[in-house]
C-alpha positions in Angstrom: -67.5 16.4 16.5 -64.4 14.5 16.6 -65.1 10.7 15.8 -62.8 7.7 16.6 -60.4 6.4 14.3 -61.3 2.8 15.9 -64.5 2.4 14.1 -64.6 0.6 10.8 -64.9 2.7 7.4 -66.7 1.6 4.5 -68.3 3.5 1.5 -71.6 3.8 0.5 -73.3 2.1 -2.3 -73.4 3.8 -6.3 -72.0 7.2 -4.2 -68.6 6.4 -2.9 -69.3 8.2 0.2 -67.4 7.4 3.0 -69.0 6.0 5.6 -68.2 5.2 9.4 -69.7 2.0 11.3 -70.6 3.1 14.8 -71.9 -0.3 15.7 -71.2 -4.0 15.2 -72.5 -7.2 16.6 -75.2 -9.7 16.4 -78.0 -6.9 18.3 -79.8 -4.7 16.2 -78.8 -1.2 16.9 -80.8 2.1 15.9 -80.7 5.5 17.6 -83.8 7.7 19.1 -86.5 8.3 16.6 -85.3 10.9 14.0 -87.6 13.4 15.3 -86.0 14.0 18.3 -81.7 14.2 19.1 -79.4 10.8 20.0 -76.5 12.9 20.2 -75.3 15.3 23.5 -71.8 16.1 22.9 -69.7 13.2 22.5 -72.4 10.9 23.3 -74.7 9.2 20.8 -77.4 6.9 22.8 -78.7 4.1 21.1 -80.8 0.4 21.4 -80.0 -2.5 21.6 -81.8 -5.1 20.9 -81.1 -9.3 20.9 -82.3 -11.9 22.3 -81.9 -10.8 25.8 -84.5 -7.8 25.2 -84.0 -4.3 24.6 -81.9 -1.7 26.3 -80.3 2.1 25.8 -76.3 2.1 25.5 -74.3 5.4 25.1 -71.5 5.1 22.8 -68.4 8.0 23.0 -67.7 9.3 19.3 -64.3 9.8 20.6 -63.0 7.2 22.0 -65.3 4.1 20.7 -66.6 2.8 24.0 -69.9 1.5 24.6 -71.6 1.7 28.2 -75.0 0.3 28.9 -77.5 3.0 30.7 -80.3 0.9 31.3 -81.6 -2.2 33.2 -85.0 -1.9 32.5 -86.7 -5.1 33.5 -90.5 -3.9 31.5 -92.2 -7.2 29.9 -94.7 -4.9 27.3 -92.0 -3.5 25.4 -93.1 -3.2 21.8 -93.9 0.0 20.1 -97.5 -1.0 19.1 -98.1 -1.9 15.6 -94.9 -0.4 14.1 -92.4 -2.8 15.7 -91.5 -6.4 16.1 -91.5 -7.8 19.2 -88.5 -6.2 21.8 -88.8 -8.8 24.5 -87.8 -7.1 27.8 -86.3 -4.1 28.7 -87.3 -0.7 28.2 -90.1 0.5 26.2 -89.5 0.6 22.5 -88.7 3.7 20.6 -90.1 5.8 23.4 -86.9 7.0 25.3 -85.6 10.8 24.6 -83.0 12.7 25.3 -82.7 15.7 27.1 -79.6 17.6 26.2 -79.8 20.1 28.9 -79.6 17.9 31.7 -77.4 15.5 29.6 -80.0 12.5 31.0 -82.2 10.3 29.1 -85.8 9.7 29.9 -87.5 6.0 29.7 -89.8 4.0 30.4 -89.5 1.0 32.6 -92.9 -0.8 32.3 -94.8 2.0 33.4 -92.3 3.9 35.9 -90.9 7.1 34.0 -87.4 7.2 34.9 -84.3 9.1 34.1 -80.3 8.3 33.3 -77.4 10.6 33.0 -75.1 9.9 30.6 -71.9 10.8 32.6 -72.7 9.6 36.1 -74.8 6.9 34.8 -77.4 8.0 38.1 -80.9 6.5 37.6 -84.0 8.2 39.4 -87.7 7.9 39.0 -89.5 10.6 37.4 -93.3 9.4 37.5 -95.4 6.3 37.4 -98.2 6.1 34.7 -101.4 4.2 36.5 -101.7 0.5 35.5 -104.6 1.0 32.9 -102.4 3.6 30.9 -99.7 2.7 28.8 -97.0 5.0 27.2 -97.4 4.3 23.7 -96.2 7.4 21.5 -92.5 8.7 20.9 -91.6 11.4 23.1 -89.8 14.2 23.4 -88.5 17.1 25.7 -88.7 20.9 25.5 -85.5 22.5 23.9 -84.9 24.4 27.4 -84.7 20.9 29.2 -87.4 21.9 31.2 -90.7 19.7 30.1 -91.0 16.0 29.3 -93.9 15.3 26.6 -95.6 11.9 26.1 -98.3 10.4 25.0 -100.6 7.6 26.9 -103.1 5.2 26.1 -105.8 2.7 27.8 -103.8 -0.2 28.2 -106.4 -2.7 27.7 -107.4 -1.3 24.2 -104.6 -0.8 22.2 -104.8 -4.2 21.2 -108.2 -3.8 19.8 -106.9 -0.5 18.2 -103.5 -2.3 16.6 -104.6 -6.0 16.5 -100.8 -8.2 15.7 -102.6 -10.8 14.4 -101.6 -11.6 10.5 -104.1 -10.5 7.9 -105.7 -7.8 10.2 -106.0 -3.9 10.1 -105.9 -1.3 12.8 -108.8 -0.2 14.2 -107.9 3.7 14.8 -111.4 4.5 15.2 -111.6 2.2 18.2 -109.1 4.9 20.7 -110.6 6.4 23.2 -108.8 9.2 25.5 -105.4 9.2 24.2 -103.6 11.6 26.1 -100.3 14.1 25.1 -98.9 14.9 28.6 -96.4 17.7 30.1 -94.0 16.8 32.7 -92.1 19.9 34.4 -89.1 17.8 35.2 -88.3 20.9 37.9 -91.3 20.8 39.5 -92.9 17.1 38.9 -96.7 18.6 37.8 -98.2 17.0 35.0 -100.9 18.1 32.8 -102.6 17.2 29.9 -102.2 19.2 26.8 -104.3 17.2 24.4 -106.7 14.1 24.8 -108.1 12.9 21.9 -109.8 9.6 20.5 -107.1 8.8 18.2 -104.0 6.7 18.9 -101.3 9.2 18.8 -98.0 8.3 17.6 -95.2 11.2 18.3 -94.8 14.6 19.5 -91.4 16.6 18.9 -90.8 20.5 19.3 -91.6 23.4 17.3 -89.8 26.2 18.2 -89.7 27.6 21.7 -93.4 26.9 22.7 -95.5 24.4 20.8 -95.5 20.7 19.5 -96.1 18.7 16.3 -97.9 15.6 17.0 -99.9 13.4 14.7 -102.3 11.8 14.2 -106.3 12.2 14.2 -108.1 8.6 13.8 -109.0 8.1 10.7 -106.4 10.0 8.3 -102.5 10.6 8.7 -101.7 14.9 9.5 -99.3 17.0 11.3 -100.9 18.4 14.4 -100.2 21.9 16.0 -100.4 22.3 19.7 -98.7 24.6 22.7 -97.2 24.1 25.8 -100.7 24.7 27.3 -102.8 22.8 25.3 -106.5 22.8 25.2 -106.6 23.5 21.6 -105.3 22.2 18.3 -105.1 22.6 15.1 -104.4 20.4 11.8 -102.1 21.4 9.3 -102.4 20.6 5.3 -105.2 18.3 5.1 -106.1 15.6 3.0 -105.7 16.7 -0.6 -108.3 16.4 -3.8 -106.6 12.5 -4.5 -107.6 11.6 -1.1 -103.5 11.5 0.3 -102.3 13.1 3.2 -99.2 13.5 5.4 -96.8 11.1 6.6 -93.5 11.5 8.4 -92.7 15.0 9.1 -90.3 17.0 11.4 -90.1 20.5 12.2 -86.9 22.8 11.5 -86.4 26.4 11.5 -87.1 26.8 8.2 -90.5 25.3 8.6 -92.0 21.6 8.5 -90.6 19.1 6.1 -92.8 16.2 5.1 -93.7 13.5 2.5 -97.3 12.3 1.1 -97.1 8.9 -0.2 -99.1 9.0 -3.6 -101.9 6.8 -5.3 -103.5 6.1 -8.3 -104.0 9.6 -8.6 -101.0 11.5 -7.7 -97.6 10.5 -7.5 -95.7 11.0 -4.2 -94.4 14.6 -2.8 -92.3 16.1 -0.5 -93.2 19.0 1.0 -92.5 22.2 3.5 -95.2 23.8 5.3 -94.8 27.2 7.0 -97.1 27.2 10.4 -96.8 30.4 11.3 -98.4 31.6 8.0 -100.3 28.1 7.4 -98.8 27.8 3.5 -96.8 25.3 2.1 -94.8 24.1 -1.2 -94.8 20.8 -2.6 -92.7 18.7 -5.1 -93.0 15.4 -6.5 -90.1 12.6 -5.4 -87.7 10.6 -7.7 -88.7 7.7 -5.5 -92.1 6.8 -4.6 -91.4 3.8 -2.6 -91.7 3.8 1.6 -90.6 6.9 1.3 -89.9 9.3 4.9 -88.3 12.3 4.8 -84.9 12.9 6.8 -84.2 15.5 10.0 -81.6 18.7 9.6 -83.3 20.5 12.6 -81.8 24.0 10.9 -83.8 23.2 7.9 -81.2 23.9 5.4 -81.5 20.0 3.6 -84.1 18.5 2.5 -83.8 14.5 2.3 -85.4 11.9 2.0 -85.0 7.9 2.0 -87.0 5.1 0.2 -86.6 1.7 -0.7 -85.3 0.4 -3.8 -87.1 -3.1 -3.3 -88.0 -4.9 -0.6 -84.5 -5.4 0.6 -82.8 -2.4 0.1 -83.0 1.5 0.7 -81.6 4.0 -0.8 -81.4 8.2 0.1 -81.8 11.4 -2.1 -81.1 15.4 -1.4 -82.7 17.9 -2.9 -80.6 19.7 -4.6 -82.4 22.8 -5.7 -86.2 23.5 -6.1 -87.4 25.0 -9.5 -90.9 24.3 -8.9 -93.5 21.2 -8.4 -91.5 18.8 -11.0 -88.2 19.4 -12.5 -86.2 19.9 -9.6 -82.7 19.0 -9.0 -81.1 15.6 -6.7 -78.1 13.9 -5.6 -78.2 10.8 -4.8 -76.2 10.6 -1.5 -76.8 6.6 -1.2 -77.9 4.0 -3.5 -79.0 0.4 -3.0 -77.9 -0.4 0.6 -79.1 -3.5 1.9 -81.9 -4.1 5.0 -82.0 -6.8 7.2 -85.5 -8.0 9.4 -85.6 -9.7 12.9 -85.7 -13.3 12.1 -84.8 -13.2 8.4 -88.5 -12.4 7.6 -90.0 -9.1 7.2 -92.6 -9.0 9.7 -96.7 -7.8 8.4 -96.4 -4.4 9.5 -92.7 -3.3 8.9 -89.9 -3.1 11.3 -88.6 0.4 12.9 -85.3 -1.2 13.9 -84.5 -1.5 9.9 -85.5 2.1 8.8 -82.7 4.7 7.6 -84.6 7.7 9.2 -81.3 9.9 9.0 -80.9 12.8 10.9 -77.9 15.5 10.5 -75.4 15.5 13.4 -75.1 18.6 15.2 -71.7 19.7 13.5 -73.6 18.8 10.2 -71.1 17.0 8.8 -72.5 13.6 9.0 -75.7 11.8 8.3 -76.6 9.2 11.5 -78.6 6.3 9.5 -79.8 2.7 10.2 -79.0 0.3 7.8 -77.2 -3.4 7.5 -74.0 -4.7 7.7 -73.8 -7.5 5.2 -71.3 -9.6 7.3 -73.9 -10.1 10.3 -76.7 -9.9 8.2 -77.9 -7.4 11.1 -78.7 -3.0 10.8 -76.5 -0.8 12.9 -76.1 2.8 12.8 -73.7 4.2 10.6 -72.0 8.2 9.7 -72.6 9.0 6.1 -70.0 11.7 5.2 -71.7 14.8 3.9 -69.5 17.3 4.8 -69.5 18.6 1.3 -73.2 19.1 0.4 -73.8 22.4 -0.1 -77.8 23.8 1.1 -80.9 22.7 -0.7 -81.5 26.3 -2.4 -84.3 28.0 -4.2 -87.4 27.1 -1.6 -89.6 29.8 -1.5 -88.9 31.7 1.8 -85.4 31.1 1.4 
């Protein structure tokens, strides 16, 4: 992947790393959610967001130019109860890539719409009905054939994710959440799952099923297939009461993290589906901790904060068993920065690391801040030397 010498270099904090600044500014800039690509060739798409609202922009690796792909004009933006508010523009964190077709799917209020990165075309896919809204992060089928989302009753995901200060969701409140297929060839739809839960993401597993998460009243990685009417629900909640939390499915099996209690500390985690086992390990860091994306499976990282302010990001080395194991720090203490100077009651997406290996594994695409705006944009972390996590069991 051959990256401009235009951008800005830096190295990371405690590691010396270098480090490459894709994006500057005074908008906060993130990629896709983790789960799913932001990079087709030499193409990384990306938001936006200021004041203005929220939009997708494609930026060439190569050359350092920045094109804008959408101008969506959607009012209901926010990613309900996980984001701040977006202001207009497309739909927040729901967008996904399709790297077969080289478009981008999003949503523009409710119309389902598609970009290409090259020609910049923009067509309609779908509209959802007006009681529905798209509500989960999406994905599309490795082939580039099938478009996934999820879809809620618009009038009750308020009750579900109240914004007001002080209150809790009320998960146990969704009714009919659906997980949809698209067949972008054909334009049927059908529904794989509905569920009364309010369903946050969906990403692929292999060649013919999904992950997708989560039932109502507990956090757990959910199995479906392409044809749905069935699921299943993968390591359930434990003796201390925890239970999964970010997860994303490689080759080598799902990685995941189960934030700890009084009773356990926190672990990381890979769970084989096909044979329905797993191995688990406790964390260096227990703090808002979510495990990192190699798709190949051959790293297992994770990020966490250091304090309110700052977040930090660990590989596994080598397993030896469920303590004991061996990490390199790959960041320390970098610096976060939240919409308005204040961190916001439930958290901010736009100011998570959630890094993801670049196809030519050689970097690490994070989100983090850039102490002289006092704003996060996305950043390469240089890990071109870090040799595979070894010694997991089905190595």
């Amino acid at each position: 992947m051959d990256i401009s010498g235009k951008f800005r270099t830096k190295t990371a904090p405690e590691t010396g790393r270098r480090v490459v600044q894709l994006t500057t500014g005074d908008a906060f800039c993130y990629p896709l959610y983790y789960f799913i690509p932001s990079i087709s060739g030499e193409y990384l798409v990306y938001h936006r967001a200021d004041q203005s609202g929220v939009q997708l922009c494609r930026l060439n690796l190569s050359t350092g130019e920045h094109v804008q792909l959408t101008k969506a004009t959607g009012k209901d933006t926010q990613w309900w109860p996980w984001c701040v508010p977006a202001g207009p523009g497309v739909l927040d964190h729901r967008s996904a890539l399709n790297c077969v077709s080289r478009e981008v799917i999003y949503f523009d209020g409710n119309v389902a719409r598609a970009v290409h990165l090259e020609t910049l075309e923009d067509r309609i896919l779908f509209m959802l009905p007006d009681d529905r809204l798209a509500t989960g992060q999406n994905c599309v089928s490795p082939d580039g054939r099938w478009f996934f989302y999820i879809h809620h009753d618009k009038q009750s995901i308020a009750e579900v994710h109240p914004m007001r200060p002080g209150t809790e969701s009320n998960r146990h409140l969704s009714r009919g959440t659906a997980l949809t297929a698209f067949d972008l060839n054909s334009g049927e739809q059908r529904t794989l799952v509905r569920m009364n839960a309010p369903l946050h993401h969906v990403h692929p597993l292999g060649q013919d099923q999904l992950v997708f998460s989560s039932p109502a009243m507990e956090r757990g990685i959910l199995i479906t297939d392409y044809q749905g009417g069935w699921y299943t629900h993968n390591r359930t909640q434990d003796d201390a009461g925890c239970t999964t939390c970010h997860y994303c499915a490689t080759e080598r099996g799902i990685f995941y993290e189960v934030p700890g209690n009084s009773l356990q500390r926190t672990l990381g985690g890979v769970w084989d589906p096909h044979n329905r086992r797993g191995v688990e390990f406790v964390l260096e860091h227990e703090r808002d901790v979510h495990v990192g994306s190699d798709p190949l499976g051959r790293l297992w990282f994770y990020e966490s904060s250091v304090d309110e302010h700052h977040r930090q990001i660990h590989l596994l080395a080598r397993y030896h068993g469920f303590e004991q194991n061996e990490w390199i720090k790959l960041s320390g203490k970098w610096p976060m920065y939240w919409p308005g100077g204040v961190r916001p009651l439930r958290g901010c997406q736009k100011a998570h690391h959630h890094a993801r290996i670049t196809p030519d594994r050689r970097w690490l695409v994070i989100t983090a801040g850039d102490a002289r705006t006092r704003i996060n944009h996305i950043f390469l972390l240089d890990i071109a030397d870090v040799q595979d996590t070894q010694g997991l069991p089905w190595d």
